[in-house]
C-alpha positions as CSV (number, residue, x, y, z in Angstrom):
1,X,11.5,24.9,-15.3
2,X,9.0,26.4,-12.7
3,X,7.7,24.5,-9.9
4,X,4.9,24.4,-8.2
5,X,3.2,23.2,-4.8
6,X,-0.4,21.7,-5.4
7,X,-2.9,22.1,-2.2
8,X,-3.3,19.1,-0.1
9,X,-7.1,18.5,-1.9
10,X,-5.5,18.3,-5.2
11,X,-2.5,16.1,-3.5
12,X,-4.4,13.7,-2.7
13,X,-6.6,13.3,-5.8
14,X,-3.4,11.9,-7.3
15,X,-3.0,9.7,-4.3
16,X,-6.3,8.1,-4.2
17,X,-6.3,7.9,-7.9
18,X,-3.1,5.6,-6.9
19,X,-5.5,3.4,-4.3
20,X,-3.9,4.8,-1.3
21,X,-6.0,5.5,1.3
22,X,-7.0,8.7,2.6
23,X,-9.6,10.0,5.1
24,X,-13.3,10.7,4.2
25,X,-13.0,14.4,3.4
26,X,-14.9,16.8,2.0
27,X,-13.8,20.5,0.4
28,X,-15.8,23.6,1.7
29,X,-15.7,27.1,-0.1
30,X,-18.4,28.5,1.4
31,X,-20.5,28.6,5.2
32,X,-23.3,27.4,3.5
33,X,-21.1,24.3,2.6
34,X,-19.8,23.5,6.2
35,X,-23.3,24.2,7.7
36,X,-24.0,21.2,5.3
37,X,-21.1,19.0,5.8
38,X,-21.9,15.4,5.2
39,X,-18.6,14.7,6.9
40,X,-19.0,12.6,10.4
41,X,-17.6,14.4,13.4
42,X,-15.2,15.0,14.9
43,X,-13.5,16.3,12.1
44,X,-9.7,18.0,10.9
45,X,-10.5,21.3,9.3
46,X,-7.2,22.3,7.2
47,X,-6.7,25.4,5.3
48,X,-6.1,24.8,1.5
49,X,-3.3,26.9,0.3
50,X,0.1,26.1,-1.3
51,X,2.3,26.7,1.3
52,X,3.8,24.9,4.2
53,X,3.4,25.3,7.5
54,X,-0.2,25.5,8.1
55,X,0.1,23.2,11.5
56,X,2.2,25.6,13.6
57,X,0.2,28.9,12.0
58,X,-3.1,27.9,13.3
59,X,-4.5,26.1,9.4
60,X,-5.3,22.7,11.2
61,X,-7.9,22.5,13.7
62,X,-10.3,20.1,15.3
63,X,-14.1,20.5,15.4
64,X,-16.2,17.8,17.9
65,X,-19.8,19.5,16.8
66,X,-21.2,21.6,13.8
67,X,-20.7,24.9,15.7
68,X,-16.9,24.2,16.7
69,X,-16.6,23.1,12.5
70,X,-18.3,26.6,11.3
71,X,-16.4,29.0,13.6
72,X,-12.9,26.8,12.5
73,X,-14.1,27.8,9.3
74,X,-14.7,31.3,9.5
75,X,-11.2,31.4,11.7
76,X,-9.2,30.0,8.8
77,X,-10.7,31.4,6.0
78,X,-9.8,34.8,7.6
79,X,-6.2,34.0,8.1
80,X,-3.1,34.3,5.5
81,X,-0.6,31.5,5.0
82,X,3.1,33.0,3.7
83,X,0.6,35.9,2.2
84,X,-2.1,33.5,0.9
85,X,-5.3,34.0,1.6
86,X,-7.1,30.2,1.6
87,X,-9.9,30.0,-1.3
88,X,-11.3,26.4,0.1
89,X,-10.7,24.6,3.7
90,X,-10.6,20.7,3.9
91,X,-12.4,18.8,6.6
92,X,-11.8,15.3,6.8
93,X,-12.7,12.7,9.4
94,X,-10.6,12.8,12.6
95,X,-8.3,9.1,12.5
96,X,-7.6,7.2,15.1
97,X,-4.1,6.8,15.3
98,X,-1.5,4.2,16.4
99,X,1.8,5.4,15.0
100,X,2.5,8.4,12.5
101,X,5.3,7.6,9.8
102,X,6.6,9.5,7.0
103,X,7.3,8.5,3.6
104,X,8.2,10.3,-0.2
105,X,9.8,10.3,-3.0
106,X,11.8,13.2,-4.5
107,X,13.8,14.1,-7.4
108,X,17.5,13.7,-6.8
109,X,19.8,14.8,-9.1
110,X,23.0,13.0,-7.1
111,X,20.7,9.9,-8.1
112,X,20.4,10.7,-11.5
113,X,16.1,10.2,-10.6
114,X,14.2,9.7,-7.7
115,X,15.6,8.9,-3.9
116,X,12.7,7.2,-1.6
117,X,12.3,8.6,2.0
118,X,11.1,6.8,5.0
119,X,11.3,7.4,8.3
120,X,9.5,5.2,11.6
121,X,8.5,8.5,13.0
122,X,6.3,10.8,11.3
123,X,4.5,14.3,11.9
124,X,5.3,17.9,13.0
125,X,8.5,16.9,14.4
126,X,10.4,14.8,11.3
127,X,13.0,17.6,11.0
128,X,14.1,16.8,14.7
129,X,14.6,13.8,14.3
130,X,17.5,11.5,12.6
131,X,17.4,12.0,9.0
132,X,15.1,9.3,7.1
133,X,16.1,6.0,5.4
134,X,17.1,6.8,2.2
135,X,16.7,4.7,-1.1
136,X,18.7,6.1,-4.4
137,X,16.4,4.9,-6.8
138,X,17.3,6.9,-10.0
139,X,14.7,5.9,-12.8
140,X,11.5,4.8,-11.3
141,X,11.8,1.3,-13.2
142,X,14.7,0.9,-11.1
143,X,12.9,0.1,-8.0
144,X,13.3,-3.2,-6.6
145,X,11.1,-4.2,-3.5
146,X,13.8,-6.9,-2.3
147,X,16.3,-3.9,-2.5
148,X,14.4,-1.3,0.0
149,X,13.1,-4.4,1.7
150,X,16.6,-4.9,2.9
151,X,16.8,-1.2,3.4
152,X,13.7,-1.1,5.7
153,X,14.6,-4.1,8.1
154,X,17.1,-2.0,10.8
155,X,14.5,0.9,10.9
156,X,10.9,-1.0,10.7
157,X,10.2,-3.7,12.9
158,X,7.0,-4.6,12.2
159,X,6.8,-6.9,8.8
160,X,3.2,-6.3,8.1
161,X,3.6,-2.5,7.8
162,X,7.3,-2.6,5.9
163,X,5.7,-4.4,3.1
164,X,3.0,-1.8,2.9
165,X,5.4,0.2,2.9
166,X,7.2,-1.0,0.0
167,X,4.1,-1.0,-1.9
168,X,3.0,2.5,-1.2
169,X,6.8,3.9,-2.4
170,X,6.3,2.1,-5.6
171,X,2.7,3.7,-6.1
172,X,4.3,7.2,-5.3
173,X,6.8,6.8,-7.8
174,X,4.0,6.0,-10.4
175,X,2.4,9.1,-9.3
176,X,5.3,11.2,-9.5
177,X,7.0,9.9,-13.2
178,X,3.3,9.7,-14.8
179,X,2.7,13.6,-13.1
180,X,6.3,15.3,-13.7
181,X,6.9,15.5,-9.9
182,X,10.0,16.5,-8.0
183,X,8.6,15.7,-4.9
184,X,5.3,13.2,-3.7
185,X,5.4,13.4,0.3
186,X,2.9,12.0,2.4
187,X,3.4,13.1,6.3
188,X,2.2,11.9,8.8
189,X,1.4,8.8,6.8
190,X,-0.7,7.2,9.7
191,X,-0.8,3.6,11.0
192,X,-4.7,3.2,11.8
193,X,-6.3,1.3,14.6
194,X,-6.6,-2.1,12.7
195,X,-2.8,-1.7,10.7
196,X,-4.3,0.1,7.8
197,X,-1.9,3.0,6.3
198,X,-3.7,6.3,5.7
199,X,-2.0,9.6,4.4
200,X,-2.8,12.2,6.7
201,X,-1.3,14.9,4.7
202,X,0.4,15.0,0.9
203,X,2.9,17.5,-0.1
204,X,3.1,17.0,-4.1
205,X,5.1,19.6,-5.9
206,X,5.1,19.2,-9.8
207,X,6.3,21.3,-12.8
208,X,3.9,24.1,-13.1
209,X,4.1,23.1,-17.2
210,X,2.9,19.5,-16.5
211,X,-0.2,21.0,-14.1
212,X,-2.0,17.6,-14.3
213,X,-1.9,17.6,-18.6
214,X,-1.6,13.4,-18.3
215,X,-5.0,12.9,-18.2
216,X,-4.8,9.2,-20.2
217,X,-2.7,8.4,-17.6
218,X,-4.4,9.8,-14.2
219,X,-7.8,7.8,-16.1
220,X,-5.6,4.4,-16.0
221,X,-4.3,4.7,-12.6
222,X,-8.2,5.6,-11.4
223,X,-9.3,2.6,-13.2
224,X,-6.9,0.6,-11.2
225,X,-7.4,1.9,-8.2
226,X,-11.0,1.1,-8.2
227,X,-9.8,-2.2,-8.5
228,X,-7.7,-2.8,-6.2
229,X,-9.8,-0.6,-3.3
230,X,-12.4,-3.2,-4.1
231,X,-9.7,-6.5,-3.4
232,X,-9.1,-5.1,-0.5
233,X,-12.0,-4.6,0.8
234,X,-13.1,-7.9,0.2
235,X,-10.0,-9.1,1.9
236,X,-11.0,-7.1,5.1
237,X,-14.4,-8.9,4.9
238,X,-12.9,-12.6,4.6
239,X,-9.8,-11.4,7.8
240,X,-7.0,-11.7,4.5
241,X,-4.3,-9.6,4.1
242,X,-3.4,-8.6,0.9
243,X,-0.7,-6.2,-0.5
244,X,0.5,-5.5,-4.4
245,X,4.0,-5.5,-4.9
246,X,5.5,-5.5,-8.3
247,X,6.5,-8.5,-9.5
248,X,5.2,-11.9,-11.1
249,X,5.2,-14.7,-8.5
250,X,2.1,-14.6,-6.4
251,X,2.7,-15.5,-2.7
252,X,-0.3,-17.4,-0.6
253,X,1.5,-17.7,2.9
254,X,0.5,-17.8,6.5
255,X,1.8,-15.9,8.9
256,X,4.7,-13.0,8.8
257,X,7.6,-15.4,9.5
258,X,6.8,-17.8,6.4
259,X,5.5,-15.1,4.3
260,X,8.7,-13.1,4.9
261,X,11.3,-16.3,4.4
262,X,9.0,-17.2,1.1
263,X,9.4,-13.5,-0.2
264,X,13.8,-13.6,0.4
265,X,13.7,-17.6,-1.1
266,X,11.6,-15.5,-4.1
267,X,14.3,-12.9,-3.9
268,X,17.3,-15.6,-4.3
269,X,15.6,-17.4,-6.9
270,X,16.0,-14.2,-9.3
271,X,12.5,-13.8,-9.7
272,X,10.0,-11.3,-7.6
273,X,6.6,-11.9,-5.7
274,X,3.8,-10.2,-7.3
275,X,2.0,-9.6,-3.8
276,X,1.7,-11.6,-0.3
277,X,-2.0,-12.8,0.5
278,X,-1.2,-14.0,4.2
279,X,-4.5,-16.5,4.2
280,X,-4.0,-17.1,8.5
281,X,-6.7,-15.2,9.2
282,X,-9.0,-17.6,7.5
283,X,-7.9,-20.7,6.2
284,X,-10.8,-22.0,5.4
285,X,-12.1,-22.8,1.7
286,X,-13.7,-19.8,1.8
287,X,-10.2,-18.2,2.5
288,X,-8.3,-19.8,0.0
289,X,-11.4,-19.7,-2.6
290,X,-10.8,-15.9,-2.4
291,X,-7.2,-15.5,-2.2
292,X,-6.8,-18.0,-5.9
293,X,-9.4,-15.9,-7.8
294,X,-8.0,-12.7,-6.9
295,X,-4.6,-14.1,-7.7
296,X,-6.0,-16.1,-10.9
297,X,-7.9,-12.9,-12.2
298,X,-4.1,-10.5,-11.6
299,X,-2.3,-10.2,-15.1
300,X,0.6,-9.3,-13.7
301,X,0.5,-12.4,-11.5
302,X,2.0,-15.9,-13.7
303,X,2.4,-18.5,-10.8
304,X,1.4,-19.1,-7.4
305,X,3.4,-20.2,-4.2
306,X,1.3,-21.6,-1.2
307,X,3.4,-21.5,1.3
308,X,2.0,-22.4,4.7
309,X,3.6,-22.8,8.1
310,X,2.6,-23.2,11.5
311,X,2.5,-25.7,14.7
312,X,-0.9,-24.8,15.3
313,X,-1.9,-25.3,11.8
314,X,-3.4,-29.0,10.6
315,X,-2.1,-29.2,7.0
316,X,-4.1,-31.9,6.2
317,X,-7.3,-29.7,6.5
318,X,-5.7,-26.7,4.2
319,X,-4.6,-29.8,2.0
320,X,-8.0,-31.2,1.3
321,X,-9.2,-27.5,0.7
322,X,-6.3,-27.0,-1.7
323,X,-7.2,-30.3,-3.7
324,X,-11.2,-29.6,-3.9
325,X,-10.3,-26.1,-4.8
326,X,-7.3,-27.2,-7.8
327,X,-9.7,-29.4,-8.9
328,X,-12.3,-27.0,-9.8
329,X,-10.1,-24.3,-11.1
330,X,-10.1,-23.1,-14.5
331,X,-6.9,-20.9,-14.8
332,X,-3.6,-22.7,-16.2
333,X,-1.8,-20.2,-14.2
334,X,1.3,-23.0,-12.4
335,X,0.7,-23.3,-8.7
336,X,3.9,-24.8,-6.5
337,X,2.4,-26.0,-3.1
338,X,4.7,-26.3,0.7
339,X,2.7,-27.0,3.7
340,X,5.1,-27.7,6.9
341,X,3.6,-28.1,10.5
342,X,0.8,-30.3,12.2
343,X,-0.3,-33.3,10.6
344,X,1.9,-32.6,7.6
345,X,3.0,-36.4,6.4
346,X,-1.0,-36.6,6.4
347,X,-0.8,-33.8,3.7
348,X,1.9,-34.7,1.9
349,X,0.0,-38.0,1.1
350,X,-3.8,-36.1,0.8
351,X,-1.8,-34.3,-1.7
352,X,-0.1,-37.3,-3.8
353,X,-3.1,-39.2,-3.6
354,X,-4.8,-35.5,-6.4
355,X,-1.3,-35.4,-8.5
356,X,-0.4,-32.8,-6.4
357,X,3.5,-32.5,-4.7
358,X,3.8,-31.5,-1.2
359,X,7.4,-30.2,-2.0
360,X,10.0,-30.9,1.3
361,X,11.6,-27.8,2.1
362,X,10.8,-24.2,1.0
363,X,13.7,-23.3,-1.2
364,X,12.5,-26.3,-3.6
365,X,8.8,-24.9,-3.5
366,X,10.3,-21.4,-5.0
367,X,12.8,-23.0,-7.5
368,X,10.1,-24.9,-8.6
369,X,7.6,-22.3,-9.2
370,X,10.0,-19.9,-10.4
371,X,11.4,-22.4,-13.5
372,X,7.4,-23.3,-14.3
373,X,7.2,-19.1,-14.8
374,X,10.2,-19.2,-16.6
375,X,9.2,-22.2,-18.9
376,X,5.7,-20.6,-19.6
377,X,7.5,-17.1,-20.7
378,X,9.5,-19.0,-23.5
């Protein structure tokens, strides 16, 4: 079996094809072409070649104006990376960056499959650093969120990016079984002003036999990642917070605390949540109106938690707008409703009053939705 290591460009055509982000870029063969770059400044120029180690020889560069992007260009096209001469240079828009992790997956044979890498601390310096967190996954159906959630806890602090986490490693290990990869790497995966994940850089080595042949499968993944670039961006608009994870309970919550004790009650229940929409940023009808029809309209998606906590929060406000909205919905899709904190005795009866149960504690919430999944299935 030969292997072989794909330029960055073509690296991250498989990620976005996935729905993970990467920066506005733009590929440039020619002067002509960076005279003309559409590309808003400052910019990354990176020379295009399979081969590591661009950073430290002088392939990544940064341009503030067209003139500083032009002679970057003619400097890297004229160099030679481990004897390759670059055919094409990448310029990309110039992040803003709060923290640089890394994360991949690679072929293990130990594992008998894949193993999943992360690591807090990203960039040109991994290798100095303590070895990342490893996950044996083995077959890529093997991968259980709760599992490398528990993984992830010691090493990543911040909840909000650990589930992002999780669901980036689950696209990258679509990416690598539907593209014969041994190894899908994204480093510095970047942690944008604002919390967004970016990949900075991919490193995707495949068998040189498989050279992208799965084209009915890269054309389903694009299909879904238009869709799911478009959720989130209407998430953005309305201040939700939506990530994908990969099983069939989805989670409406509010905040990180109750939308991480609502994902392990999921977890113990034997069932998995299908994503977390964390709705704190705008509970409003608006909020919730959005956060049901993007759960309601998800296939994979067969019951919904609400699961709302908070001492500054007036539950009987989210439970009017839960009953006005229940009312009017169409989908027979179960829905198991907790709301605990201001003003919640007023809710609990708001929601009686509709035929709705304000369920006392949260562990009764996920038993509940979980058997209505389970009852629906058989």
């Amino acid at each position: 079996m030969h292997f072989m290591l794909v330029t960055e460009a073509q690296g991250k055509a498989l990620l976005r094809a996935a729905a993970i982000a990467t920066p506005s870029s733009q590929e440039l063969r020619s002067l002509d072409e960076a005279r003309s770059c559409r590309i808003e400044l400052p910019v990354a120029v990176k020379a295009q070649v399979a081969a590591g180690g661009r950073g430290k020889a002088g392939g990544i560069r940064k341009a503030n104006s067209p003139a500083e992007l032009e002679n970057a260009f003619d400097a890297i096209m004229g160099m030679r990376f481990a004897g390759e001469a670059p055919a094409s240079v990448l310029v990309e828009s110039w992040l803003d960056i709060e923290r640089e992790l890394y994360l991949a997956v690679a072929i293990d044979s130990r594992v008998g499959g894949f193993n999943v890498l992360y690591s807090p601390r990203g960039g040109v310096t991994i290798e100095d650093g303590p070895p990342p967190l490893s996950y044996p996954v083995g077959l890529a159906r093997n991968f259980r969120a709760h599992a490398f959630r528990t993984l992830l806890a010691p090493v990543e602090s911040d909840p909000k990016v650990r589930e992002r986490v999780i669901s980036l490693a689950r696209r990258l290990l679509d990416i690598a079984q539907a593209n014969e990869c041994t190894t899908v790497e994204i480093n510095p995966l970047v942690v944008a002003r604002g919390g967004a994940l970016i990949a900075a850089d991919a490193k995707v080595v495949l068998d040189e036999a498989a050279a992208f042949r799965k084209a009915a499968t890269a054309s389903a993944i694009a299909a879904s990642r238009d869709r799911a670039e478009r959720e989130i961006r209407l998430c953005e608009e309305a201040s939700l917070m939506l990530v994908w994870l990969d099983g069939e309970i989805g989670l409406i919550s509010g905040g990180a605390g109750m939308t991480m004790a609502a994902m392990d009650a999921i977890d113990g229940a034997g069932a998995q949540p299908a994503c977390f929409l964390d709705v704190s940023g705008n509970p409003t009808p608006a909020g919730f109106g959005l956060a049901f029809d993007l759960l309601d309209r998800a296939p994979n998606v067969k019951g919904i938690l609400v699961s709302m906590f908070g001492g500054g929060l007036h539950t009987d406000r989210v439970a009017k707008t839960l009953v006005e909205l229940l009312a009017r919905r169409t989908s027979s899709k179960p829905v198991t409703l907790r709301l605990n904190g201001t003003r919640s005795d007023l809710a609990t009866t708001i929601l009686r009053d509709a035929g709705h149960r304000n369920h006392a504690t949260l562990e009764a919430a996920v038993t509940d939705i979980v058997k209505q999944v389970g009852e629906a299935r058989s």
